[in-house]
PyMOL Python script that loads the backbone (N, CA, C, O; Angstrom):
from pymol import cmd

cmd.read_pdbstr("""\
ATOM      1  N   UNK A   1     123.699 112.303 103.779  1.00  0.00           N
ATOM      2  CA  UNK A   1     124.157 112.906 104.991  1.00  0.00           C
ATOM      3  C   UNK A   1     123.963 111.950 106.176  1.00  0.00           C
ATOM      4  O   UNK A   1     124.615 111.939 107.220  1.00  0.00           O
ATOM      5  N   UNK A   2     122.760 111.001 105.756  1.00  0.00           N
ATOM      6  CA  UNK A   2     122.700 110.401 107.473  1.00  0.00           C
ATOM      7  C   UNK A   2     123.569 108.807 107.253  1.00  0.00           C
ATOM      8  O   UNK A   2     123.799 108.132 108.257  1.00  0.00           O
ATOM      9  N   UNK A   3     123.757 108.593 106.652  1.00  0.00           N
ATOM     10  CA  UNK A   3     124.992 107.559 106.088  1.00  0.00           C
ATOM     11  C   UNK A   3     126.303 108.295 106.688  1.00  0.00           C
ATOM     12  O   UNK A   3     127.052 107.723 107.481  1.00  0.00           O
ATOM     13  N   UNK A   4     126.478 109.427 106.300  1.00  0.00           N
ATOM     14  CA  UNK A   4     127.955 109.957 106.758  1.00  0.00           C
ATOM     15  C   UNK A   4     128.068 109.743 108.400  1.00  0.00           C
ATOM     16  O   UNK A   4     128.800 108.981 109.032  1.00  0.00           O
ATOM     17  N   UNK A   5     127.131 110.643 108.831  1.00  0.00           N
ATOM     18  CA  UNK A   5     126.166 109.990 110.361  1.00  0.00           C
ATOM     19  C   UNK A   5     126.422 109.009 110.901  1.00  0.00           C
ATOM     20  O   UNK A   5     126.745 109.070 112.087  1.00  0.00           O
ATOM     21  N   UNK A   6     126.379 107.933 110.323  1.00  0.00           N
ATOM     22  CA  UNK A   6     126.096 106.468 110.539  1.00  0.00           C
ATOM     23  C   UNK A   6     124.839 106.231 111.480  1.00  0.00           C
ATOM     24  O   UNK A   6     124.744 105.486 112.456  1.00  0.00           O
ATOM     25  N   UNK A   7     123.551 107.396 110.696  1.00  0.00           N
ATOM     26  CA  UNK A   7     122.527 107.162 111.274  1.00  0.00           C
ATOM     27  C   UNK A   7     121.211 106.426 110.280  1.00  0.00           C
ATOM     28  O   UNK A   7     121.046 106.676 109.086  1.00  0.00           O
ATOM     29  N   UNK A   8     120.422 105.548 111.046  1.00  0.00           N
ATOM     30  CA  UNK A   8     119.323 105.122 110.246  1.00  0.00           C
ATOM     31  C   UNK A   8     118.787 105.369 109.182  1.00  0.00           C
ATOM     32  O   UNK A   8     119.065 106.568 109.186  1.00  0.00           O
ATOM     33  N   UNK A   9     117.967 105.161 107.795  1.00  0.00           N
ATOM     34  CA  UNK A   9     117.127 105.904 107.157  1.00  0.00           C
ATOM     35  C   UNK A   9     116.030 105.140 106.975  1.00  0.00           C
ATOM     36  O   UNK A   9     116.158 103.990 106.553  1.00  0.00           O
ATOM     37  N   UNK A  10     114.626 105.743 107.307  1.00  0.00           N
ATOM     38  CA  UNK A  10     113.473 104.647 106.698  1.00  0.00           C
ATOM     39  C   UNK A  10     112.531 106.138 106.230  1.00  0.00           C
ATOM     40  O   UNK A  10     112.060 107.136 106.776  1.00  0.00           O
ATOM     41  N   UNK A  11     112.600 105.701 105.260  1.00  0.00           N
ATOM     42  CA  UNK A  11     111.261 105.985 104.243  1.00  0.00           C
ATOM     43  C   UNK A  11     110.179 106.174 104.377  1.00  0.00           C
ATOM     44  O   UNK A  11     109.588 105.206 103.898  1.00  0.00           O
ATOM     45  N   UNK A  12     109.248 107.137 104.907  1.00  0.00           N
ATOM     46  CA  UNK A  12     108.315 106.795 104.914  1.00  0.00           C
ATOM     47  C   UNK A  12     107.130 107.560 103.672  1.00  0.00           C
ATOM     48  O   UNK A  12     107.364 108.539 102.963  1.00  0.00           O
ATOM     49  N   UNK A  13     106.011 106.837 103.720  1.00  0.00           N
ATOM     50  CA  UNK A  13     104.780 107.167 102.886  1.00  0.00           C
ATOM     51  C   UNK A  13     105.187 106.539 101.133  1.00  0.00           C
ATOM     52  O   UNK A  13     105.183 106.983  99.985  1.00  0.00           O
ATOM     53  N   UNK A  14     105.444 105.511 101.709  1.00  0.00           N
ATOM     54  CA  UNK A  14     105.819 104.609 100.167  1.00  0.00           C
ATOM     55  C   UNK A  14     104.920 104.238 100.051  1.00  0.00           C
ATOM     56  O   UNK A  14     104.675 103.461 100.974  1.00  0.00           O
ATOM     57  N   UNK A  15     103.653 104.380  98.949  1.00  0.00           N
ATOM     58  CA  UNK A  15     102.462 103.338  98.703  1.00  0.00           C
ATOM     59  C   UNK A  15     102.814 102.535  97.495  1.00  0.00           C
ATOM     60  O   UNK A  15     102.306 101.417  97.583  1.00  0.00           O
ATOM     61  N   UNK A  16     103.490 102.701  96.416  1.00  0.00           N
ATOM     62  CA  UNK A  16     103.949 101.709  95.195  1.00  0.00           C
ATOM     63  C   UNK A  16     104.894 101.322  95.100  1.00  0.00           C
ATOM     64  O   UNK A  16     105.846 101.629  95.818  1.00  0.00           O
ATOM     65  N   UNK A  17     104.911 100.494  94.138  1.00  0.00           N
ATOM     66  CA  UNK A  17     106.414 100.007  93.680  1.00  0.00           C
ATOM     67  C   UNK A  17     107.457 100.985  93.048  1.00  0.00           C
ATOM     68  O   UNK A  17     108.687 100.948  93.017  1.00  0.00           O
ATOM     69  N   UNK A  18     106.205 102.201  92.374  1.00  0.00           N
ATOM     70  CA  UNK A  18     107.438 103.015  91.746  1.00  0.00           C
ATOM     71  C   UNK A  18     108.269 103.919  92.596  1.00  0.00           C
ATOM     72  O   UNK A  18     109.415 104.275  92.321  1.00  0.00           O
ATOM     73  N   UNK A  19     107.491 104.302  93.798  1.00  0.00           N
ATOM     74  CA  UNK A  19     108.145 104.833  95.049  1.00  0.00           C
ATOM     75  C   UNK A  19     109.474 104.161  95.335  1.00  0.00           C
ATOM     76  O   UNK A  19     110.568 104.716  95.436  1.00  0.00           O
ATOM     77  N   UNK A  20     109.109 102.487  95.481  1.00  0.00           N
ATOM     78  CA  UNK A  20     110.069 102.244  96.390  1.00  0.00           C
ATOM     79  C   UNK A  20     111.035 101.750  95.722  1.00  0.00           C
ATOM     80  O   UNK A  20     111.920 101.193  96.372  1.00  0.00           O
ATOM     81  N   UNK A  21     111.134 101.797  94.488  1.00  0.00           N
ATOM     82  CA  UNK A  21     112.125 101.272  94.193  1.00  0.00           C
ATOM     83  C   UNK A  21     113.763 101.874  93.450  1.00  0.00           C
ATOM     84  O   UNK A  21     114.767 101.328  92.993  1.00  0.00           O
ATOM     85  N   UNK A  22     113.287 103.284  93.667  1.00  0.00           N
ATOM     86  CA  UNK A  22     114.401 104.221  93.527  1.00  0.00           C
ATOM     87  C   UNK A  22     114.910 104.118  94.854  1.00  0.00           C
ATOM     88  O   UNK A  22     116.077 103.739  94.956  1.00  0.00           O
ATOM     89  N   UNK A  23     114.187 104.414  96.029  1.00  0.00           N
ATOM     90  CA  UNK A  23     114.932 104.601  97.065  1.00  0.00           C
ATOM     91  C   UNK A  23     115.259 103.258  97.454  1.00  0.00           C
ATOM     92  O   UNK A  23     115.851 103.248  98.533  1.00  0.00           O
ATOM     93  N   UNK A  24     115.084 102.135  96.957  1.00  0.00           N
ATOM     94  CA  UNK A  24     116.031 100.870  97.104  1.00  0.00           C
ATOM     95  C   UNK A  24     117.127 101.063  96.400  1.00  0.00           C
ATOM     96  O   UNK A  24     118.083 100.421  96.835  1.00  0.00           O
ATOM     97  N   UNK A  25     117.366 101.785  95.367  1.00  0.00           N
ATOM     98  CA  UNK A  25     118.483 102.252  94.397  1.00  0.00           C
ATOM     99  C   UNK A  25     119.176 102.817  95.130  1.00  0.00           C
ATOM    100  O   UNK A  25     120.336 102.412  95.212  1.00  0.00           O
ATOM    101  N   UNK A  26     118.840 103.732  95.784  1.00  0.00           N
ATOM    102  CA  UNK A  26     119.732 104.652  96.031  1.00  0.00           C
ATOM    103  C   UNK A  26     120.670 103.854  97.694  1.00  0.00           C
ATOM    104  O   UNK A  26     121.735 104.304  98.116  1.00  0.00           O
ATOM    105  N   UNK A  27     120.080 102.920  98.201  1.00  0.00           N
ATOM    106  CA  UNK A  27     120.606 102.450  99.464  1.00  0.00           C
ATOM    107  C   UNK A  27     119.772 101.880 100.492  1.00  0.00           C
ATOM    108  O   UNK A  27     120.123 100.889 101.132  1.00  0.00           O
ATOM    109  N   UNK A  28     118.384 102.638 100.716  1.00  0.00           N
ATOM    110  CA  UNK A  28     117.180 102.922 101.768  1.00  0.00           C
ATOM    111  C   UNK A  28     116.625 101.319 101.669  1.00  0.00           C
ATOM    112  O   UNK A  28     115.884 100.913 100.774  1.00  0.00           O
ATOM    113  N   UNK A  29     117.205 100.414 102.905  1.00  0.00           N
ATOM    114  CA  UNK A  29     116.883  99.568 103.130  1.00  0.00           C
ATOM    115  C   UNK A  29     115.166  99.323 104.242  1.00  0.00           C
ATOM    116  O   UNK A  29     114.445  98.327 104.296  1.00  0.00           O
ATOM    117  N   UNK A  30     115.055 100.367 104.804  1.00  0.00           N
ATOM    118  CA  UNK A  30     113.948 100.522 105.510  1.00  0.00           C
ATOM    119  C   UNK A  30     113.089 101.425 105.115  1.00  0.00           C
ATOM    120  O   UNK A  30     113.515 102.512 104.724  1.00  0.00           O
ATOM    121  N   UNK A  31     111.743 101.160 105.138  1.00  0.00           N
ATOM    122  CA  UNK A  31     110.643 101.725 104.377  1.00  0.00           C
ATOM    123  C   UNK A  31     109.571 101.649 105.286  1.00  0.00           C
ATOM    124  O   UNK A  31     109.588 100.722 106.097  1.00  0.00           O
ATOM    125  N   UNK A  32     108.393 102.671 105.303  1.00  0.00           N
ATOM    126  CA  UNK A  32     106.942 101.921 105.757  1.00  0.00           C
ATOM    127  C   UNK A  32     106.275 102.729 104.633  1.00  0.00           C
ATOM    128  O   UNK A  32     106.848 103.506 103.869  1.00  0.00           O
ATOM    129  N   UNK A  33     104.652 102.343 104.665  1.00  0.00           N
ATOM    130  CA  UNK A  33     103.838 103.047 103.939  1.00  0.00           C
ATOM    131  C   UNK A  33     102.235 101.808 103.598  1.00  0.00           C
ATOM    132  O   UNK A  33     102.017 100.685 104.053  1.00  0.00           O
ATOM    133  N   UNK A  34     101.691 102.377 102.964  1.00  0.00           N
ATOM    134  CA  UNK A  34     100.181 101.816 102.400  1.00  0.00           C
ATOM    135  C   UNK A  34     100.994 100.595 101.483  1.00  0.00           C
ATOM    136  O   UNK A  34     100.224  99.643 101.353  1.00  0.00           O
ATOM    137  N   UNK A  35     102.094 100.387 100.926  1.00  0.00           N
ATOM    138  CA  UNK A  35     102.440  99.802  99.757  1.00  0.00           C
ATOM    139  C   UNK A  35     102.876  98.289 100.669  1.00  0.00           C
ATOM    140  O   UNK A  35     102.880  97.268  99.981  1.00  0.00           O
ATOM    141  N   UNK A  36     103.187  98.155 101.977  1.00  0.00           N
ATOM    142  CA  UNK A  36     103.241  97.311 102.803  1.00  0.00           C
ATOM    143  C   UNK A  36     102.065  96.831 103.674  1.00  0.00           C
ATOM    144  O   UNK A  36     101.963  95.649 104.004  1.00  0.00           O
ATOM    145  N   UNK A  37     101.145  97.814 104.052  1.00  0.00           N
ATOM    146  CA  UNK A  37     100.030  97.703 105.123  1.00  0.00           C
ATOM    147  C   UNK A  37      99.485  98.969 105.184  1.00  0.00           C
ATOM    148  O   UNK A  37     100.009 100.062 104.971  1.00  0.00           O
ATOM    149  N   UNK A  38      98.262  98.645 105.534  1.00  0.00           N
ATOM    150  CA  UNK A  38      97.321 100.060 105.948  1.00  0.00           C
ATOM    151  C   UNK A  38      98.155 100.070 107.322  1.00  0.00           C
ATOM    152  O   UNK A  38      99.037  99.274 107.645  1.00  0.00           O
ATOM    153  N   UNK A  39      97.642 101.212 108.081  1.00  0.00           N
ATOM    154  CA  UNK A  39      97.952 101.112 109.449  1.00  0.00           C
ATOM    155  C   UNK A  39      96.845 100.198 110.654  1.00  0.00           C
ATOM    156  O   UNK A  39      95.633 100.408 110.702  1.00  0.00           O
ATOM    157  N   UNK A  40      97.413  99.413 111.353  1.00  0.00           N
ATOM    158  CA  UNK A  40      96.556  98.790 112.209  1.00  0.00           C
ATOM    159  C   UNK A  40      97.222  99.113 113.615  1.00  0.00           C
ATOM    160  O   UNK A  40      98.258  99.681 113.958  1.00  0.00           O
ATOM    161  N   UNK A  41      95.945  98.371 114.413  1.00  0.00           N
ATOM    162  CA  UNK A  41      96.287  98.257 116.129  1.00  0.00           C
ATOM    163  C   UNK A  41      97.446  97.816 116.512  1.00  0.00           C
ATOM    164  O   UNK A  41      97.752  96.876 115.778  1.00  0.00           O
ATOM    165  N   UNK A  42      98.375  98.052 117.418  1.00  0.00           N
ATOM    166  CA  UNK A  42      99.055  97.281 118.080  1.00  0.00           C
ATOM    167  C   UNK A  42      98.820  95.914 118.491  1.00  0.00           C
ATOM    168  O   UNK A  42      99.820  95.198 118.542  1.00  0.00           O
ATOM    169  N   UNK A  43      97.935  95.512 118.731  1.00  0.00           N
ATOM    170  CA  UNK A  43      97.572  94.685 119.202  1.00  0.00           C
ATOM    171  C   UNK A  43      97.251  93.352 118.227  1.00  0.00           C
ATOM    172  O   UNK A  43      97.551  92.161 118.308  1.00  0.00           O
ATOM    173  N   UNK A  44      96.354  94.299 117.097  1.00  0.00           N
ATOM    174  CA  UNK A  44      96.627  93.169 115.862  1.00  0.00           C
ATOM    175  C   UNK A  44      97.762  93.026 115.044  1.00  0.00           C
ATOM    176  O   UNK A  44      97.877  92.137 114.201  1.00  0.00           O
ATOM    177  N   UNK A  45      98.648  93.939 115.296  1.00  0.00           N
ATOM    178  CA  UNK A  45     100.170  93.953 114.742  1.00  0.00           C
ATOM    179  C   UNK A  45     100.918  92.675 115.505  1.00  0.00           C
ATOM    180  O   UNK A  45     101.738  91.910 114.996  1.00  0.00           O
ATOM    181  N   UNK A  46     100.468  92.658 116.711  1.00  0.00           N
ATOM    182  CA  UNK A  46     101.861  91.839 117.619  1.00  0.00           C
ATOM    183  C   UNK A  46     100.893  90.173 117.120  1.00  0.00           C
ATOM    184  O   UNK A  46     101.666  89.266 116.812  1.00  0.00           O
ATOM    185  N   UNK A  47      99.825  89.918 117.068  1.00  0.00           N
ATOM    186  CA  UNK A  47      98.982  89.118 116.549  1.00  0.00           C
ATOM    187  C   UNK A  47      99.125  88.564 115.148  1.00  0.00           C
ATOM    188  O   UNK A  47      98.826  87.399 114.886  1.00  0.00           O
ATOM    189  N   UNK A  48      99.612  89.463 114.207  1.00  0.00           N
ATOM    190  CA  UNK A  48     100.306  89.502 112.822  1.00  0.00           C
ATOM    191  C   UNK A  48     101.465  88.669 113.072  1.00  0.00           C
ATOM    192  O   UNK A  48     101.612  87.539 112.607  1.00  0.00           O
ATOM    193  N   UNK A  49     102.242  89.248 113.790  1.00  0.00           N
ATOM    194  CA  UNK A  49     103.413  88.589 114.395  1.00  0.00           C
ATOM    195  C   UNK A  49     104.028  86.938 114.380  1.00  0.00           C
ATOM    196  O   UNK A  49     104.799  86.148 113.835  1.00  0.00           O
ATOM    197  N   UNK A  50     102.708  87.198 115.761  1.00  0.00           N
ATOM    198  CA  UNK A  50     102.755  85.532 116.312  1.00  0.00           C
ATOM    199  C   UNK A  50     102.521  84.783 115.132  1.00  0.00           C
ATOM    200  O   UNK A  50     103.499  84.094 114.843  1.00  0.00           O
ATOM    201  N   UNK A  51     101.163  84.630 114.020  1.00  0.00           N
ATOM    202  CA  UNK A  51     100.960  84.186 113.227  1.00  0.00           C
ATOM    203  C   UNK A  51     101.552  83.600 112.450  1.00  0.00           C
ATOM    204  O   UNK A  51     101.340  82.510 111.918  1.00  0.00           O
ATOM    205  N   UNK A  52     103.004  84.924 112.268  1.00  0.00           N
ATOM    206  CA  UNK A  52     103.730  84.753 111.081  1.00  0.00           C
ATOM    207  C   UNK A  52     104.866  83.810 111.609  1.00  0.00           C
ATOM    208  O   UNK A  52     105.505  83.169 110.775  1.00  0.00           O
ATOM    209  N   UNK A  53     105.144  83.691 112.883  1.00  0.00           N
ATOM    210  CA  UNK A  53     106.287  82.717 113.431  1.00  0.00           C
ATOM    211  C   UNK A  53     107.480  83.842 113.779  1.00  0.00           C
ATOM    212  O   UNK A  53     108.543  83.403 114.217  1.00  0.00           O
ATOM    213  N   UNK A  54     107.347  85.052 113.623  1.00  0.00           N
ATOM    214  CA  UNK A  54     108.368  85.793 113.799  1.00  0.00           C
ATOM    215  C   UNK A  54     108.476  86.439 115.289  1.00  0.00           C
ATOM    216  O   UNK A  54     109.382  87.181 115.670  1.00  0.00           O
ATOM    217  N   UNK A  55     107.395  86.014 116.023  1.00  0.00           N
ATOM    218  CA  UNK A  55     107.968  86.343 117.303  1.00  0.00           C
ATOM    219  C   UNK A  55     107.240  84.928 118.198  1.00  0.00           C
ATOM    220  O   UNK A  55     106.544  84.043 117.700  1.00  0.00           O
ATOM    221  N   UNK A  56     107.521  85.022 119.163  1.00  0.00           N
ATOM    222  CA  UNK A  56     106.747  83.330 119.945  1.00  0.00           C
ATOM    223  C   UNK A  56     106.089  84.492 121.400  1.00  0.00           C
ATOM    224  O   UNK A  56     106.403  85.636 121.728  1.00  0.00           O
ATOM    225  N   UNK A  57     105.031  83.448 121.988  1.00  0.00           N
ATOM    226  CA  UNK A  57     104.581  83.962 122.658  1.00  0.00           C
ATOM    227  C   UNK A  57     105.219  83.925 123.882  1.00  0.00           C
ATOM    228  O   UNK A  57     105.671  82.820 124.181  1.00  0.00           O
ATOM    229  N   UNK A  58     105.413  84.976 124.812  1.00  0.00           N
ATOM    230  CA  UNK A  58     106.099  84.546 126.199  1.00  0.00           C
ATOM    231  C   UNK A  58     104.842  83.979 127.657  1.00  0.00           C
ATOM    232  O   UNK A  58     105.283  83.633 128.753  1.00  0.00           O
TER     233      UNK A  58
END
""", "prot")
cmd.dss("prot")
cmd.show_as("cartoon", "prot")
cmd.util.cbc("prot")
cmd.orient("prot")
């Protein structure tokens, strides 16, 4: 239905592989859950970030 939409879908509370990999079957390109990251700070998230080269500092 949210495809017909042409609205978003993300997944959430995926902790395994066996979770996620039906709903990669089925289309569900966006996901969060334990199976990616616990949950952290903002702050060490945007820090994650920089680290990784995926954002630069302004």
């Amino acid at each position: 239905m949210a495809r017909s939409l042409r609205m978003g879908i993300i997944a959430e509370g995926v902790e395994t592989s066996p979770l996620l990999t039906p709903l990669s079957n089925m289309g569900c390109k966006v996901a969060q859950g334990y199976y990616f990251s616990k949950p952290i700070e903002a702050e060490a998230f945007h820090r994650l970030l920089l680290e990784k080269g995926l954002i630069t500092k302004r």
